[in-house]
TORKOL-4160 file (C-alpha; in steps of 0.2 Angstrom, whole numbers, padded with zeros to 4 digits, m for minus):
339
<pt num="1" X="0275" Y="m0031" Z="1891"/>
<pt num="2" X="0281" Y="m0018" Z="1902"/>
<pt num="3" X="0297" Y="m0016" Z="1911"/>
<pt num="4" X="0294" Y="m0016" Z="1930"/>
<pt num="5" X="0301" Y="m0001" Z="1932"/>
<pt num="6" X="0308" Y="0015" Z="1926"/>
<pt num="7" X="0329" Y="0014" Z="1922"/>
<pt num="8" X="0344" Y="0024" Z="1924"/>
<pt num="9" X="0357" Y="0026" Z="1912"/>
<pt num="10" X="0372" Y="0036" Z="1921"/>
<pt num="11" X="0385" Y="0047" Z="1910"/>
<pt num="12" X="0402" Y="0050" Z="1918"/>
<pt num="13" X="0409" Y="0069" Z="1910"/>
<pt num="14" X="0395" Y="0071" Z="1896"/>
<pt num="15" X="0400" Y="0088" Z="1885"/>
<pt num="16" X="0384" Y="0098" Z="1882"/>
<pt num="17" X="0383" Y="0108" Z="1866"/>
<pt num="18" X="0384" Y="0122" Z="1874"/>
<pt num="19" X="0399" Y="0120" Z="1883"/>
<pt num="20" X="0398" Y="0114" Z="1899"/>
<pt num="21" X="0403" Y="0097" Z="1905"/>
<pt num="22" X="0393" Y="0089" Z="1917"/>
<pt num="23" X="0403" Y="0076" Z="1930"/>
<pt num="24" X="0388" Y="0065" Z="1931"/>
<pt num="25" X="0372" Y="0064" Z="1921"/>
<pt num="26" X="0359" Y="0052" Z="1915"/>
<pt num="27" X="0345" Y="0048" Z="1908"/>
<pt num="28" X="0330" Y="0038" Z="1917"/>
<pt num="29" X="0320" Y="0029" Z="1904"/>
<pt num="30" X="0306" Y="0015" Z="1902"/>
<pt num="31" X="0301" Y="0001" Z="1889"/>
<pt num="32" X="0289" Y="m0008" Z="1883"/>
<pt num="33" X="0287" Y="m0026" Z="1874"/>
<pt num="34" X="0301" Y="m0037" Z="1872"/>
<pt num="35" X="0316" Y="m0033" Z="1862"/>
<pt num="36" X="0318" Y="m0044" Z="1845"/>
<pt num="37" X="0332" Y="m0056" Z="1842"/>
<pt num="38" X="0339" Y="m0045" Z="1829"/>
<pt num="39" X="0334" Y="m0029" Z="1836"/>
<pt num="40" X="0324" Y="m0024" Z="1822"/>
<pt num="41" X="0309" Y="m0020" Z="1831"/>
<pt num="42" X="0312" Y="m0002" Z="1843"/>
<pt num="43" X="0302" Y="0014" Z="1843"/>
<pt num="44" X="0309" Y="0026" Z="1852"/>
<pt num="45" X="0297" Y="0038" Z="1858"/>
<pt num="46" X="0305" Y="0054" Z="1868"/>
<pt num="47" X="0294" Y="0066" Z="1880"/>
<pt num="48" X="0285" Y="0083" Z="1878"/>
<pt num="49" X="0288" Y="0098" Z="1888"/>
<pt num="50" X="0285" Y="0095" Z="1907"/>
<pt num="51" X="0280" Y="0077" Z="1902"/>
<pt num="52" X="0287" Y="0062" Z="1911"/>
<pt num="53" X="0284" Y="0044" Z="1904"/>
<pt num="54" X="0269" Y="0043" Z="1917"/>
<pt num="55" X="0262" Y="0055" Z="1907"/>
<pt num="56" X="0262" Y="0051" Z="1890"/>
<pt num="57" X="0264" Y="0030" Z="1891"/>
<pt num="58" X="0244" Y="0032" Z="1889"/>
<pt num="59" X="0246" Y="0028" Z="1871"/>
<pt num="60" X="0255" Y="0012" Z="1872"/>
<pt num="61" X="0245" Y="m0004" Z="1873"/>
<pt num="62" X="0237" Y="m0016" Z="1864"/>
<pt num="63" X="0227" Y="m0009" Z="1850"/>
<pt num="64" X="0233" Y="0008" Z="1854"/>
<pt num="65" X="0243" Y="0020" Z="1845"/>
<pt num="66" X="0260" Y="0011" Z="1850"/>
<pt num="67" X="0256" Y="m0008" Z="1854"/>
<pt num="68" X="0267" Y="m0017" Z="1864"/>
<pt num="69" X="0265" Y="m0033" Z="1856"/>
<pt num="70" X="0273" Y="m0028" Z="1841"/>
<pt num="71" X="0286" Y="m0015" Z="1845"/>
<pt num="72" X="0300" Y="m0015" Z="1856"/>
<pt num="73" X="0295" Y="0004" Z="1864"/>
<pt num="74" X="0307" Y="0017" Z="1875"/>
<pt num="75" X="0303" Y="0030" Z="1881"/>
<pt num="76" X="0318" Y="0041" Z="1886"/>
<pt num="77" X="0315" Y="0057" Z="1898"/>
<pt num="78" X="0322" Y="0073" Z="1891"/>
<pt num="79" X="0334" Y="0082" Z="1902"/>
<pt num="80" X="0326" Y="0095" Z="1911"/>
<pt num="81" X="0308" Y="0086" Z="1915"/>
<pt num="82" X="0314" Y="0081" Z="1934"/>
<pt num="83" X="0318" Y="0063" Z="1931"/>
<pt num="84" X="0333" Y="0064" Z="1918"/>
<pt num="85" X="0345" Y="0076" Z="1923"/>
<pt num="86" X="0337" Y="0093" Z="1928"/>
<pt num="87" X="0339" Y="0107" Z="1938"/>
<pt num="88" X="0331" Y="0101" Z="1952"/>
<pt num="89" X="0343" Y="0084" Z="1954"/>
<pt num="90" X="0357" Y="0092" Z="1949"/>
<pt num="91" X="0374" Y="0090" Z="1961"/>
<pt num="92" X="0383" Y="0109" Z="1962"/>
<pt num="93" X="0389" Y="0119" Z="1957"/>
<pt num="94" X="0375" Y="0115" Z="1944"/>
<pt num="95" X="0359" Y="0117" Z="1950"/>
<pt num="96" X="0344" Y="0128" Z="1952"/>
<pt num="97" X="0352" Y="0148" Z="1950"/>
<pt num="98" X="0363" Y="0139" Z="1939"/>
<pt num="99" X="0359" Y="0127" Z="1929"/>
<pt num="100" X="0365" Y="0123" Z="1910"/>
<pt num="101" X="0355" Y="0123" Z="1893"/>
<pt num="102" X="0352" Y="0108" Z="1885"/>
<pt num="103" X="0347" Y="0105" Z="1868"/>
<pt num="104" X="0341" Y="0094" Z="1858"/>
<pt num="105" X="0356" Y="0090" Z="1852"/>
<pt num="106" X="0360" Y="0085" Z="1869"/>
<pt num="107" X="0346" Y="0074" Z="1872"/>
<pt num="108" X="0346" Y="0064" Z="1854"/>
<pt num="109" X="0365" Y="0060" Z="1857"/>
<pt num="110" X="0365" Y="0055" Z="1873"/>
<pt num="111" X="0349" Y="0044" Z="1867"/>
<pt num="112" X="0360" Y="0037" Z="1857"/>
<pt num="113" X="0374" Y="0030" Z="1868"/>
<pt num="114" X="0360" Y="0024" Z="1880"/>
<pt num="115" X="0351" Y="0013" Z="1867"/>
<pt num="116" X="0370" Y="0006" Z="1860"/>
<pt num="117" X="0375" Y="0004" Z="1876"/>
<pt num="118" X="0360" Y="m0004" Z="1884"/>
<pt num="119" X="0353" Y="m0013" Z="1869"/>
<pt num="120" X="0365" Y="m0014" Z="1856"/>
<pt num="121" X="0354" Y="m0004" Z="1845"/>
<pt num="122" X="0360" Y="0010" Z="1832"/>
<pt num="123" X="0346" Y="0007" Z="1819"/>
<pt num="124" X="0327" Y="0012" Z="1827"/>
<pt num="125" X="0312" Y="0006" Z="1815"/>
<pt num="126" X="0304" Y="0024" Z="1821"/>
<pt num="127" X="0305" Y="0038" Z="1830"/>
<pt num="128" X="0286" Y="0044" Z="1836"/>
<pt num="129" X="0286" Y="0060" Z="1847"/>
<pt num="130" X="0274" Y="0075" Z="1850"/>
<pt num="131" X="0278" Y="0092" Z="1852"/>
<pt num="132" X="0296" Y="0091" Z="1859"/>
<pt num="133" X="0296" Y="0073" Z="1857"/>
<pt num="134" X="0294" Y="0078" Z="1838"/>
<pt num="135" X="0304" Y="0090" Z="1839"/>
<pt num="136" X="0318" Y="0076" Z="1845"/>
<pt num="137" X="0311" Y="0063" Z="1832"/>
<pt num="138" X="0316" Y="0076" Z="1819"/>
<pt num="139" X="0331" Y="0080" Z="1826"/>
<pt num="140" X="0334" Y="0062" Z="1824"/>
<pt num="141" X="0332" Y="0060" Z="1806"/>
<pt num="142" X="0345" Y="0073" Z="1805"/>
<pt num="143" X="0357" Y="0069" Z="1815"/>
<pt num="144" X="0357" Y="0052" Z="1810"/>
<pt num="145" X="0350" Y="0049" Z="1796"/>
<pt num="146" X="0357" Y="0030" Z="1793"/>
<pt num="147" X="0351" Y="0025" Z="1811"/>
<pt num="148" X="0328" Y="0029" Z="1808"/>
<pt num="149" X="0319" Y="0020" Z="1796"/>
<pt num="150" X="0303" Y="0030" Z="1800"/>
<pt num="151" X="0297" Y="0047" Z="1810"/>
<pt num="152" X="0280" Y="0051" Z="1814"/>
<pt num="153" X="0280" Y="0070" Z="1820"/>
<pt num="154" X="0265" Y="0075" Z="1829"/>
<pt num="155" X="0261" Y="0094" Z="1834"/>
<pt num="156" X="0281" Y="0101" Z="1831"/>
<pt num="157" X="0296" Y="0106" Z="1821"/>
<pt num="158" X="0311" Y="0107" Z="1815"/>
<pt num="159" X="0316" Y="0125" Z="1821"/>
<pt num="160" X="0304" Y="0134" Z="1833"/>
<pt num="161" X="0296" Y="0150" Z="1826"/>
<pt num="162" X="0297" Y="0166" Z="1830"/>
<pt num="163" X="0281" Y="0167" Z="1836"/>
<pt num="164" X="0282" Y="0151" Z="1844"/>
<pt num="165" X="0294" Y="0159" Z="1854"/>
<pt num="166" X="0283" Y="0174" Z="1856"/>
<pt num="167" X="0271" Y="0164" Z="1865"/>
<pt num="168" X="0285" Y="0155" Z="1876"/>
<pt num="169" X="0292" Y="0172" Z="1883"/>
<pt num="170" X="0273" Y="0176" Z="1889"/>
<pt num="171" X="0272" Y="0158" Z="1897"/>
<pt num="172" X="0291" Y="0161" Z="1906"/>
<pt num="173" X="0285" Y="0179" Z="1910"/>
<pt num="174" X="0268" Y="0173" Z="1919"/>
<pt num="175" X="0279" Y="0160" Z="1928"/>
<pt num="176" X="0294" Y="0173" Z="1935"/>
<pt num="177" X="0279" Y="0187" Z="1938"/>
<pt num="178" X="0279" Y="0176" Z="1955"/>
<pt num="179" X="0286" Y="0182" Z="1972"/>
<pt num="180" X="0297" Y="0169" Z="1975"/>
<pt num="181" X="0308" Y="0174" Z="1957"/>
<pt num="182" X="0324" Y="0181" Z="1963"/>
<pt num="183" X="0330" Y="0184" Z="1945"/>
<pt num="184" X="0341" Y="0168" Z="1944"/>
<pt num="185" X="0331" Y="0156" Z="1955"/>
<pt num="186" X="0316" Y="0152" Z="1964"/>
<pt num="187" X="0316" Y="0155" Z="1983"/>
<pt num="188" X="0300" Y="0145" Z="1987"/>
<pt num="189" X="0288" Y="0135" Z="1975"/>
<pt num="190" X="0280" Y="0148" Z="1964"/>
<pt num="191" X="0260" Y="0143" Z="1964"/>
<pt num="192" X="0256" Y="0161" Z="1960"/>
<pt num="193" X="0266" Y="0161" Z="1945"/>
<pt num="194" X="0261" Y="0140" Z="1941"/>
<pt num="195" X="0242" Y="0146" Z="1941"/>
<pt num="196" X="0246" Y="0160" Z="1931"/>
<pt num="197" X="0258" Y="0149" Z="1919"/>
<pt num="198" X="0244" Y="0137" Z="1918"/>
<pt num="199" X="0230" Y="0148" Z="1912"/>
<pt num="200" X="0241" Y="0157" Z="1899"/>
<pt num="201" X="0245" Y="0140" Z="1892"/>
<pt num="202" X="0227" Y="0133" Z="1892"/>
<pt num="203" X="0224" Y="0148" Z="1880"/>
<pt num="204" X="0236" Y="0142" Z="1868"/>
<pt num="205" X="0235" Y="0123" Z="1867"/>
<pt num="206" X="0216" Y="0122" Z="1865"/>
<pt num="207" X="0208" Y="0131" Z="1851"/>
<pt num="208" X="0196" Y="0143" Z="1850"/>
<pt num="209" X="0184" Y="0131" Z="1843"/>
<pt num="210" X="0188" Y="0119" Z="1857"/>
<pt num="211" X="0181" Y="0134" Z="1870"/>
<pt num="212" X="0165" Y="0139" Z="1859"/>
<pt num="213" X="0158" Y="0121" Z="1858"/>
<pt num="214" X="0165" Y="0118" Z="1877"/>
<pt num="215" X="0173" Y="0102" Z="1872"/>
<pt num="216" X="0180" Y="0102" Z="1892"/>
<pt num="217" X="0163" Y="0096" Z="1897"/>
<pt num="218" X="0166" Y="0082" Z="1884"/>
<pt num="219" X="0183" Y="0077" Z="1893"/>
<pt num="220" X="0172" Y="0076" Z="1910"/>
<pt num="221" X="0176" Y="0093" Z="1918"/>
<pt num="222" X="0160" Y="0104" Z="1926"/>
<pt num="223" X="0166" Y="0120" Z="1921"/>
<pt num="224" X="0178" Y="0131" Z="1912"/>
<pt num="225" X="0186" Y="0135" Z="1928"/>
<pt num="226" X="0185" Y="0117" Z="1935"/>
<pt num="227" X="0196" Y="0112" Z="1918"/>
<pt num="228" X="0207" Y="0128" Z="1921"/>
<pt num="229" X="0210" Y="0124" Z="1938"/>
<pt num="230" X="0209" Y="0104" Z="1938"/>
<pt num="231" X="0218" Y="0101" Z="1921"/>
<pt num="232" X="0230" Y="0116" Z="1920"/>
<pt num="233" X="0234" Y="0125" Z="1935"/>
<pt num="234" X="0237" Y="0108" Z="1942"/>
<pt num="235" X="0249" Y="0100" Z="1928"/>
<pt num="236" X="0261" Y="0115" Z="1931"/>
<pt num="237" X="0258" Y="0114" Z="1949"/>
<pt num="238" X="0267" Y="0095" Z="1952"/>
<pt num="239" X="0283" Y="0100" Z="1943"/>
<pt num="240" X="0298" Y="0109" Z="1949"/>
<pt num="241" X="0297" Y="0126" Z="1943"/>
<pt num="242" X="0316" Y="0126" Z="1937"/>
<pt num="243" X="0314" Y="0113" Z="1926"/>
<pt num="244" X="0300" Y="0119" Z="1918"/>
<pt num="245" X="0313" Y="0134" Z="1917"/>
<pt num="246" X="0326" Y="0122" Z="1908"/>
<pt num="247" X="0312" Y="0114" Z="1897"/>
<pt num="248" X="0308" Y="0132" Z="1890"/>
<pt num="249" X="0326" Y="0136" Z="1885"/>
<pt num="250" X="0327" Y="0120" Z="1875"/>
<pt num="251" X="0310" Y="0122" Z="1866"/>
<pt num="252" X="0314" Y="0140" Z="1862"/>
<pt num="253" X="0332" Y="0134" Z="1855"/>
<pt num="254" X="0325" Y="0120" Z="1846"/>
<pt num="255" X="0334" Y="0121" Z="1827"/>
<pt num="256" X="0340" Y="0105" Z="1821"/>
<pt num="257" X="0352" Y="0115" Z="1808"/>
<pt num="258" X="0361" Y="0123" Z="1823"/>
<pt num="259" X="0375" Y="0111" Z="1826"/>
<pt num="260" X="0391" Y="0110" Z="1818"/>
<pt num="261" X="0384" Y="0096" Z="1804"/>
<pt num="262" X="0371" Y="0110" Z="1796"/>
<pt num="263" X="0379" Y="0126" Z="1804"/>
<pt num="264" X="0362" Y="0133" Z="1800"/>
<pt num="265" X="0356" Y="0126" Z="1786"/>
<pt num="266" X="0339" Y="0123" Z="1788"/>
<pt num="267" X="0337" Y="0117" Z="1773"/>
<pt num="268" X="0352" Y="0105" Z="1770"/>
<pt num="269" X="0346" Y="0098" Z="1787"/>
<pt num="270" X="0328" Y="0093" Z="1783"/>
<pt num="271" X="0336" Y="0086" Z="1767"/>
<pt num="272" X="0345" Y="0076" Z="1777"/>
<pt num="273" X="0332" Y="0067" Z="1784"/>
<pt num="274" X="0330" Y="0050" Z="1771"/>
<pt num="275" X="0317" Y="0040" Z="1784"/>
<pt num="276" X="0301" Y="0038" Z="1779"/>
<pt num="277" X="0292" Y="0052" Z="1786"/>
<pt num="278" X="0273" Y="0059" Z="1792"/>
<pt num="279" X="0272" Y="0075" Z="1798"/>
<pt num="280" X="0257" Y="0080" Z="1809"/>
<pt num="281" X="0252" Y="0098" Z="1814"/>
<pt num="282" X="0233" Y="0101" Z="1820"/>
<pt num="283" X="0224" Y="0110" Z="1809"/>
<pt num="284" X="0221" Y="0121" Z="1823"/>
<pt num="285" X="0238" Y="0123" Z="1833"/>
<pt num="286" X="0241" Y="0140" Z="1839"/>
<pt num="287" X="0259" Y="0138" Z="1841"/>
<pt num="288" X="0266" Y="0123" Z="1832"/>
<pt num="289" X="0256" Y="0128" Z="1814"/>
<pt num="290" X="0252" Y="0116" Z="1801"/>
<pt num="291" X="0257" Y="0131" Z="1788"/>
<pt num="292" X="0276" Y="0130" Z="1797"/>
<pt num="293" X="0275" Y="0112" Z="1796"/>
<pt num="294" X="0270" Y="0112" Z="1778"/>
<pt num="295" X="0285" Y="0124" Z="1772"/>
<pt num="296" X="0294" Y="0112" Z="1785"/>
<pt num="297" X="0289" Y="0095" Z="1777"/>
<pt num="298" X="0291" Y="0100" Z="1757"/>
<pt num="299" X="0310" Y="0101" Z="1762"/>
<pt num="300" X="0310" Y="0084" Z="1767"/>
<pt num="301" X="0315" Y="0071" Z="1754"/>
<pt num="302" X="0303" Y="0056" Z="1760"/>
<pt num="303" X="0290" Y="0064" Z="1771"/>
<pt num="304" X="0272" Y="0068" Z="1769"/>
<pt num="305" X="0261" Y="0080" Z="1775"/>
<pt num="306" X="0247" Y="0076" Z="1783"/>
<pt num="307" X="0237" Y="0088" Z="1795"/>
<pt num="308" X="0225" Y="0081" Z="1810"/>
<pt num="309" X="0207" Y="0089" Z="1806"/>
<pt num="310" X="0202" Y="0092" Z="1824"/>
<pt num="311" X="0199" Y="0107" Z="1835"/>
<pt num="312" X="0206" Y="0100" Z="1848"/>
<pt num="313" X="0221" Y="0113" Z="1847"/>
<pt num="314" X="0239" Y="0104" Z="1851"/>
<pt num="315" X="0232" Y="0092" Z="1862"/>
<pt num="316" X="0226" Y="0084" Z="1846"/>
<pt num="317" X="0241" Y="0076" Z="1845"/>
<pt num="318" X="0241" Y="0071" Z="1863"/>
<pt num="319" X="0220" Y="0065" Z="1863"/>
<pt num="320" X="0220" Y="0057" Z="1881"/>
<pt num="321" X="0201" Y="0061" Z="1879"/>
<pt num="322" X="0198" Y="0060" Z="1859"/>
<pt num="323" X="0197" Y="0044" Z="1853"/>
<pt num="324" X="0192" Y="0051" Z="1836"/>
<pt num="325" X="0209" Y="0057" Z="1835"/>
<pt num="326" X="0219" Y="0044" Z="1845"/>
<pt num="327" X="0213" Y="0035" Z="1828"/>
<pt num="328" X="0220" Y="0046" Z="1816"/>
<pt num="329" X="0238" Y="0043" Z="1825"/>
<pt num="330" X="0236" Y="0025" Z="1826"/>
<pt num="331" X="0232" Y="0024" Z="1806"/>
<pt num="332" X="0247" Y="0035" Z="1803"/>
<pt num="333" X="0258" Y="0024" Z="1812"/>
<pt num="334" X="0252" Y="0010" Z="1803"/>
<pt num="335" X="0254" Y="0017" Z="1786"/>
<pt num="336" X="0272" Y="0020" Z="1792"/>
<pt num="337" X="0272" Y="0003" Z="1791"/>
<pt num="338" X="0262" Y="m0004" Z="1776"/>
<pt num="339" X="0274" Y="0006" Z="1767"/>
């Protein structure tokens, strides 16, 4: 059901939105499931901020969310997250110190080429993502609106709020507080800042219910500090601290009416978007709120709103450790398609 390993799609003198041209590039990605004879059968699911496809394939297999005996599933890594083109792989002159911006706009066009190019596939039956993997599914919907028949958007938006972005800058200023920050660059691997990055974002992603009814026992951790330091500190810790750099700048530009279809238009861009559509905030996010999603998903001609009851914060929408919710997402997938 699973391809033996991950892929490489290569780019030769891809234009960023931005501006800069990058000599090479690509995009490493992994499937799952067998790809219909008439290619009607493909979910494309992009990653989340510092994720890799290690991290967030959990959620395919049989009677799971995404279940590879049905669907023809891809997971392509976003550009910055250290296995697509990032920072830290980057030939020069590009490279940590210097490294472009990528957007989203980027990353779903150059999904794009690599699903025609690969597959022979311009029409996706669904687009799931979570956080900046929904970010990118809506972006999808947008862009190309005659290639997604359905998007499920978990925990994120269509352009990222102010405060979201509020709550980014403290997370980038934890991480360049470190020693090793020389203004452009990192001159060693900053685990001062990666612990500090870690604890600030452990207070955002879990609710403040999650913390009174000390849920992290529930999820097999001893203690808070054994979850801060087990669960967080060491998810920021494994990743190159420039790429989480790059993944920051791309969250906190995320607006899929800044491009030259929309040129701003929120609006006119979620109108845009014809797939059949649910979109999912937790009722509890801190950052991604289901009162943005909700002004968010009224503008969208085919989409219902439909919040996750949890206090799971935004790791609701990515329940590794709740299967109480891992069910809420599985039934909104299928009600995608029962449509």
């Amino acid at each position: 059901m699973t391809s033996a390993d991950p892929r490489i799609f290569e780019f030769e003198n891809l234009t960023l939105q931005r501006g800069l041209t990058l000599p090479r590039a690509q995009i490493t990605y992994k499937t799952y499931g067998k790809l219909a004879a008439d290619k009607s059968n493909v979910i494309l699911y992009p990653t989340s901020y510092g994720a890799q496809h290690t991290d967030t394939e959990w959620l395919i297999g049989p009677g799971r969310v995404l279940d590879p005996r049905d669907w023809f599933i891809v997971i392509p890594n976003m550009f910055g997250n250290g296995l697509s083109t990032s920072p830290s792989n980057m030939d020069p002159p590009f490279g940590p110190g210097r490294f472009p911006t990528f957007t989203h706009w980027d990353n779903v066009r150059a999904q794009a080429t690599m699903l025609e190019a690969v597959f022979g596939v311009t029409r996706l039956a669904m687009v799931y993502g979570w956080s900046m993997g929904a970010q990118q599914a809506l972006h999808w919907g947008a862009i190309f609106p005659d290639r997604v028949a359905r998007i499920c958007a978990v925990c994120g938006s269509a352009r990222t709020s102010i405060h979201n972005k509020v709550f980014l800058q403290g997370v980038r200023a934890a991480l360049t507080g470190d020693s090793a920050w020389r203004g452009d660059h990192f001159d060693a691997h900053p685990v001062r800042g990666l612990r500090a990055m870690g604890r600030v974002y452990a207070g955002w992603a879990m609710s403040q219910a999650f913390y009174r009814e000390r849920l992290y026992e529930r999820a097999g951790f001893a203690s808070l500090e054994d979850f801060l330091v087990r669960s967080w500190e060491a998810n920021f810790l494994r990743r190159d601290a420039h790429d989480l750099l790059a993944g920051l700048e791309t969250w906190m530009g995320s607006d899929l009416s800044d491009n030259e279809i929309y040129k701003g238009d929120l609006a006119a861009a979620l109108g845009a978007i014809t797939a059949r559509a649910i979109v999912m905030p937790s009722r509890t996010d801190l950052y991604f709120t289901p009162e943005d999603s909700e002004i968010e998903t009224a503008m969208m001609p085919n989409a219902e709103f439909r919040p996750i009851e949890s206090i799971w914060g935004h790791r609701a929408g990515n329940p590794v450790f709740n299967p109480d919710d891992e069910t809420t997402l599985r039934k909104a997938v299928s009600d995608l398609f029962d449509r």
